[in-house]
C-alpha positions in Angstrom: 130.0 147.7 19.5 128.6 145.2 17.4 126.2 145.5 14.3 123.1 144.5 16.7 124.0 146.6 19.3 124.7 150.0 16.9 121.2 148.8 15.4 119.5 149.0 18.7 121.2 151.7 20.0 119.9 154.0 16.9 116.6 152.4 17.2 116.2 153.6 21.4 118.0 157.3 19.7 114.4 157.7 17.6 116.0 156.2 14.3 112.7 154.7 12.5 114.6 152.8 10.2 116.7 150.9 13.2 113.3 151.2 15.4 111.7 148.7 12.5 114.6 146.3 12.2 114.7 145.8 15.6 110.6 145.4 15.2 111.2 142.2 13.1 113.8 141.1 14.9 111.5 140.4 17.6 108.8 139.2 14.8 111.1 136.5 14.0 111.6 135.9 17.3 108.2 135.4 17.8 108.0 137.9 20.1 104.3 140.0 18.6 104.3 142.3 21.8 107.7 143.9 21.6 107.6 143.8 17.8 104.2 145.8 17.3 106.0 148.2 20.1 108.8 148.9 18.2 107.0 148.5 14.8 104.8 151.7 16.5 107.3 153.8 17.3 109.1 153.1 13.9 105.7 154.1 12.2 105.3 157.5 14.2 108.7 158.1 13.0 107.1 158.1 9.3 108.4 154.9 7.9 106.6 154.0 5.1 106.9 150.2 5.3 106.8 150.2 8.9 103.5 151.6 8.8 101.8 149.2 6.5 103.6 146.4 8.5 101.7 148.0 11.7 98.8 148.4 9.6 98.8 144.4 8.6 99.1 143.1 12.5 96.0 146.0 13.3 94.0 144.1 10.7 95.2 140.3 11.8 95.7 141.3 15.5 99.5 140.3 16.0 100.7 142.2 18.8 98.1 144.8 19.4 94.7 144.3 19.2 92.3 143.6 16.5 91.9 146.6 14.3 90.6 145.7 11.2 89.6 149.4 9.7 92.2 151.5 11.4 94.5 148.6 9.9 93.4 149.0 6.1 93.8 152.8 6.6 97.9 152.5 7.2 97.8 149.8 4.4 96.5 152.5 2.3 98.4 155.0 3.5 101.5 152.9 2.9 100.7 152.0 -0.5 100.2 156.0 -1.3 103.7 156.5 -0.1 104.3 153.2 -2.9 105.5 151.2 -0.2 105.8 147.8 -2.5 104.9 145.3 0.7 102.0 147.7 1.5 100.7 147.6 -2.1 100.9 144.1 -2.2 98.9 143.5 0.9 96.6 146.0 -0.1 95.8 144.3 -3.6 95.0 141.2 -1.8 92.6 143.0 1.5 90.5 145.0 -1.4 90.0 142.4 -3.4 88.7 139.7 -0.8 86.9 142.5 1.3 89.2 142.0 4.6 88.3 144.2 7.0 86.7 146.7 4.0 84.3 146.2 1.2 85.5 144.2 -1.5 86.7 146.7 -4.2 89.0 145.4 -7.2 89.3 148.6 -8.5 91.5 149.4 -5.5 93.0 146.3 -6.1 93.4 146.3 -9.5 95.1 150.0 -9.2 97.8 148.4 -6.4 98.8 145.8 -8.9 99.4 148.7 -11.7 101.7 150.6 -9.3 103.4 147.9 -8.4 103.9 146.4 -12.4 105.4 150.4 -12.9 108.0 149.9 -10.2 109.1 146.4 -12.0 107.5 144.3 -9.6 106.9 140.6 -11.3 104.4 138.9 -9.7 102.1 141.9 -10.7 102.8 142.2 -13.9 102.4 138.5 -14.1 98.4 138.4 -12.8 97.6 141.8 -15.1 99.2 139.4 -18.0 97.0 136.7 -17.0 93.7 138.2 -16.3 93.9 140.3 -19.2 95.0 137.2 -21.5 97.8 139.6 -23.1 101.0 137.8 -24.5 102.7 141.0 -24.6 102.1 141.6 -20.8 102.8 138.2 -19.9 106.5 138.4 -21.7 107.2 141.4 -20.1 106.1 139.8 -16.5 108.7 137.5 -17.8 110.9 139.5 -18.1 110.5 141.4 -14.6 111.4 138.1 -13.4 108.2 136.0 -12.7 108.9 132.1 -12.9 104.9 132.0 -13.2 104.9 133.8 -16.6 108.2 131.9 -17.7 106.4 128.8 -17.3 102.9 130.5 -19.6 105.5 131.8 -22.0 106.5 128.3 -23.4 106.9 128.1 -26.8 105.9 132.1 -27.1 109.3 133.8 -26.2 109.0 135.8 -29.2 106.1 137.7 -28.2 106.7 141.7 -28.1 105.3 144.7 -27.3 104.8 147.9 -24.9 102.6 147.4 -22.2 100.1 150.3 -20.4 99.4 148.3 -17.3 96.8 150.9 -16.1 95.1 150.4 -20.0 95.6 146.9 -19.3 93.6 146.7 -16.1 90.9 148.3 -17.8 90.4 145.5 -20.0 90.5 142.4 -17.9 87.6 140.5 -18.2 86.4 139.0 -14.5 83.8 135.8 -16.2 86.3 133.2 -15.3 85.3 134.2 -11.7 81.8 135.1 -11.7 80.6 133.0 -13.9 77.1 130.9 -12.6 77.8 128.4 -10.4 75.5 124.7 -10.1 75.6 122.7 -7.3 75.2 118.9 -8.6 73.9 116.8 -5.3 75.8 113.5 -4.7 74.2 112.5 -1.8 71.3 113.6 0.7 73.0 111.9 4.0 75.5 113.0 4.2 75.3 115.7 2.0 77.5 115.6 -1.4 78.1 117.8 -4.2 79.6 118.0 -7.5 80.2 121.8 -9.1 81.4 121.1 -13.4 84.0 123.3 -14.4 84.3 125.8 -11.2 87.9 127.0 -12.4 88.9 127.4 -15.8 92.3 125.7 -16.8 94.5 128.8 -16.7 93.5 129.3 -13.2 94.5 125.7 -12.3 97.5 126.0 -13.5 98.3 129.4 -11.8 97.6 127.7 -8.9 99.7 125.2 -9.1 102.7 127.1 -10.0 102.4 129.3 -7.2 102.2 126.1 -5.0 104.8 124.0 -6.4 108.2 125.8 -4.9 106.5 126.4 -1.9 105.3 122.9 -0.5 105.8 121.2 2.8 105.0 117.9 4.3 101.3 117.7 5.6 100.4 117.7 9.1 98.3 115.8 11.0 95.4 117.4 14.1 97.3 115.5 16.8 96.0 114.9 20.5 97.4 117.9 22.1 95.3 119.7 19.8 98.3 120.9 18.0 99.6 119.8 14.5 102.5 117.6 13.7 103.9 115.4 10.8 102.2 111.8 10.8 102.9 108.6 8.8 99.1 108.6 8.0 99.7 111.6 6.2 102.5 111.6 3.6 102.0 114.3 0.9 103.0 117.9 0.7 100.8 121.1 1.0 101.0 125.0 0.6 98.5 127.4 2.8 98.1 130.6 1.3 98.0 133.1 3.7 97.1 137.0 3.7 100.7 137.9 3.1 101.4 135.1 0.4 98.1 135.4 -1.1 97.6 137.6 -4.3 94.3 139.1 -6.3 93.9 136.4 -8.5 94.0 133.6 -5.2 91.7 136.0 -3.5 89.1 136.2 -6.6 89.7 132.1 -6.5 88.9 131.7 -3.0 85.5 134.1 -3.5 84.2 131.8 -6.0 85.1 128.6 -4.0 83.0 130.4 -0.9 80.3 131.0 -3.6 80.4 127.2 -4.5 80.4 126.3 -1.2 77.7 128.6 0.0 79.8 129.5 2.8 80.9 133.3 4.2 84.1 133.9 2.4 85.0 135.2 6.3 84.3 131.3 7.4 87.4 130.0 5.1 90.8 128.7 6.4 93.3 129.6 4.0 93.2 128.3 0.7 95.2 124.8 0.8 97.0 123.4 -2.1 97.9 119.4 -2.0 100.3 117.6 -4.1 100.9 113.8 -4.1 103.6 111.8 -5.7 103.2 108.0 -6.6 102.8 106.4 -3.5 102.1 109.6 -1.4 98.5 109.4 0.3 96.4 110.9 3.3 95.2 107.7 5.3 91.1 108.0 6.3 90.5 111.2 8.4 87.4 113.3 8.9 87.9 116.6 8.5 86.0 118.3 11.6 88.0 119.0 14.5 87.2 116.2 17.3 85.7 117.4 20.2 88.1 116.7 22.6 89.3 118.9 25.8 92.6 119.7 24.2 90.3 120.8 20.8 88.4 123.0 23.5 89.5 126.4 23.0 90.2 126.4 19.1 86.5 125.8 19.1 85.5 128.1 20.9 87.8 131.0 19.4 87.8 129.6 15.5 84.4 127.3 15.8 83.8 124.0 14.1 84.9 123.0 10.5 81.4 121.8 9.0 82.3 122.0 4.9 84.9 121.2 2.9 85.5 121.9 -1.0 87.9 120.4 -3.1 88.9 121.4 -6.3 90.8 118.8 -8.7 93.5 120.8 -10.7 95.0 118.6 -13.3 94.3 115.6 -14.9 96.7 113.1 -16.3 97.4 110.5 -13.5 96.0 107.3 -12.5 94.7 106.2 -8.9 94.6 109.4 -7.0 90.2 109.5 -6.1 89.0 110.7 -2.6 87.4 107.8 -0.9 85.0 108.4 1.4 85.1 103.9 3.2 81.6 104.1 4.9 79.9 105.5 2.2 81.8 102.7 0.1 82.0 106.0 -2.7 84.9 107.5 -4.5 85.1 110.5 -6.8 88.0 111.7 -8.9 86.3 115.1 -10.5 87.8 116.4 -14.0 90.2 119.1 -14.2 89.0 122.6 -12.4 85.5 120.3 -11.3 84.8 120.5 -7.6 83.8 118.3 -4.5 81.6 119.5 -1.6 80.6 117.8 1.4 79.6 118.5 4.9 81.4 117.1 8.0 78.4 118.0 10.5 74.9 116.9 10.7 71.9 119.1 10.0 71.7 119.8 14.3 75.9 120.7 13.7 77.1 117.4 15.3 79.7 115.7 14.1 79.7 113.3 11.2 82.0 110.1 11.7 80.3 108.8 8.2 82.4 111.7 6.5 85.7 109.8 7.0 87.4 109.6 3.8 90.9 109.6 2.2 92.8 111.0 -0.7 94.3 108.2 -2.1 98.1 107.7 -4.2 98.5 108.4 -7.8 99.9 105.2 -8.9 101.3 107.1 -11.7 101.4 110.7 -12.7 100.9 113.4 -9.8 97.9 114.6 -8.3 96.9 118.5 -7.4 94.0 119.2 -5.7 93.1 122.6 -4.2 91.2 122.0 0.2 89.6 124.7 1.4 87.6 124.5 4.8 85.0 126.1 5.6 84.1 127.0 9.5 80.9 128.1 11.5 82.6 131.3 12.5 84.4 133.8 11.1 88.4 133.4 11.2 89.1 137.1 9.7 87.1 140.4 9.3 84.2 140.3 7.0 83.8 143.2 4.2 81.5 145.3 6.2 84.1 144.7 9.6 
């Protein structure tokens, strides 16, 4: 009998832990029916992590359906048991309000649990959103690349670290602080927002994007996506799994710039361009074409898009928008608003635009679309 077939053979017996392996076997296999089948009968059996992995495709709909607050409730009850990928996903559902109200207390607690069993990543956003050196050497410690790379030219820094005590004292301005809307334009509409993320936040970003990138793709005429030579640089979407509380809290206050349902957003997109790496002109609403048909109907139509500019330091590198014969290249952290749709929610080919090639230096800029439906549950779902 071979490893597989003693795994299976256990799982069909009643053994949970066998009865989840085989679960993600058919996840990988992208197989959602048979995996949320076994992944059931693995979280009957009292697995721990097979219940909040249940409890994440209830809340997304992946092989069962849609159960957003039945979904939270195995999260939580996952993360009680200290279930480390429950705790995680339930950091990042309580502070965005997925499928529950927003409540980064909740959050804030999952993170401390998991910074007490070692975990680095953490440790690391405790270290950062409570601006403590001491917390951030010891996330360094644990492991986390992302506090190695805050630590430079601090290694020294010591110290014990109460993460609960340390929760207590972040300090939550960076992400609530007020908000202006500049106006660019009237027609179409175009907005400038000074200052939106603070520089710590810019670079958190970008250093949980940077060993994670892939080439861009390109809407293509099947309605699908695919790699283009229009489209040459590299991008990271965060979604619920790879997302963390301090992404969530940056996504609520791009929705808040935006003045968009935090619901509406597509996963928070991070784009990096080398010298010579660009995204040819492209409008940003999905064209309304019979292969577009159905993701419009089920996901609706993009109508804004924010970007956020995250470093500084290169050359070239503005987003062009040809017809409007207008190009901006915002500061650090400043954002970049526009609408792709017309006040009666048709289409607007006078969007086009293009994110040009640093011709020296490298580029970060955060995307972040915004649709005229809800994609995931709202807080109150």
């Amino acid at each position: 009998m071979t490893e597989n077939e003693r795994i299976v053979a256990n799982a069909k017996a009643g053994d949970p832990a066998a009865q989840e392996m085989v679960a993600l076997s058919f996840e990988a296999a992208k197989q959602p029916q048979e995996a949320a089948g076994w992944m059931s009968r693995a979280a009957a059996g009292g697995k721990a992590s097979a219940v909040g992995r249940l409890g994440l495709w209830e809340l997304v709909g992946y092989g069962v359906p849609r159960a957003p607050a039945q979904g939270v409730a195995k999260l939580d009850k996952a993360a009680a048991a200290n279930d480390a990928f429950a705790l995680h996903v339930a950091s990042v559902v309580h502070a965005a309000g997925i499928g529950t109200t927003s409540d980064l207390g909740k959050a804030l607690g999952c993170l401390v649990r998991l910074a007490d069993m070692g975990e680095s990543r953490a440790a690391c956003q405790l270290a950062l959103m409570s601006r403590s050196g001491p917390a951030l050497a010891q996330a360094a410690r644990l492991g986390s690349g992302v506090a190695q790379l805050f630590m430079r030219g601090r290694e020294d820094i010591q110290g014990d670290v109460d993460w609960r005590a340390l929760a207590a004292s972040i300090d939550l301005t960076p992400f609530v602080s007020p908000i202006v809307r500049m106006p660019e334009r009237e027609e179409p509409p175009i907005w400038l927002v000074e200052n939106l993320l603070e520089p710590w936040i810019c670079d958190y970003v970008i250093a949980m994007s940077a060993p994670v990138l892939t080439r861009g793709k390109v809407l293509d005429e099947t309605g699908g996506e695919s790699v283009r030579q229009e489209r040459s640089n590299t991008v990271m979407n965060f979604g619920l799994v790879d997302s963390d509380v301090i992404l969530e809290l940056v996504n609520l206050r791009l929705a808040a710039a935006a003045g968009m349902p935090p619901e509406n957003a597509e996963a928070l997109g991070v784009l990096h361009y080398a010298v010579g790496e660009r995204y040819a002109p492209h409008v940003d609403y999905i064209p309304e074409t019979l292969q577009n048909a159905e993701q419009l109907r089920l996901r609706g139509q993009r109508v804004r898009t924010l970007l956020v500019y995250l470093n500084d330091g290169f050359e070239g590198g503005a987003t062009e928008f040809p017809h409007l014969k207008v190009a901006y290249k915002p500061p650090r952290g400043c954002a970049l608003i526009f609408d792709s749709v017309k006040q009666d929610g048709s289409v607007d080919p006078m969007t086009l635009h293009a994110g040009a090639s640093p011709t020296a230096g490298q580029k970060w800029v955060i995307s972040k679309w915004f649709r005229n439906k809800a994609l995931r549950p709202a807080e109150t779902a």
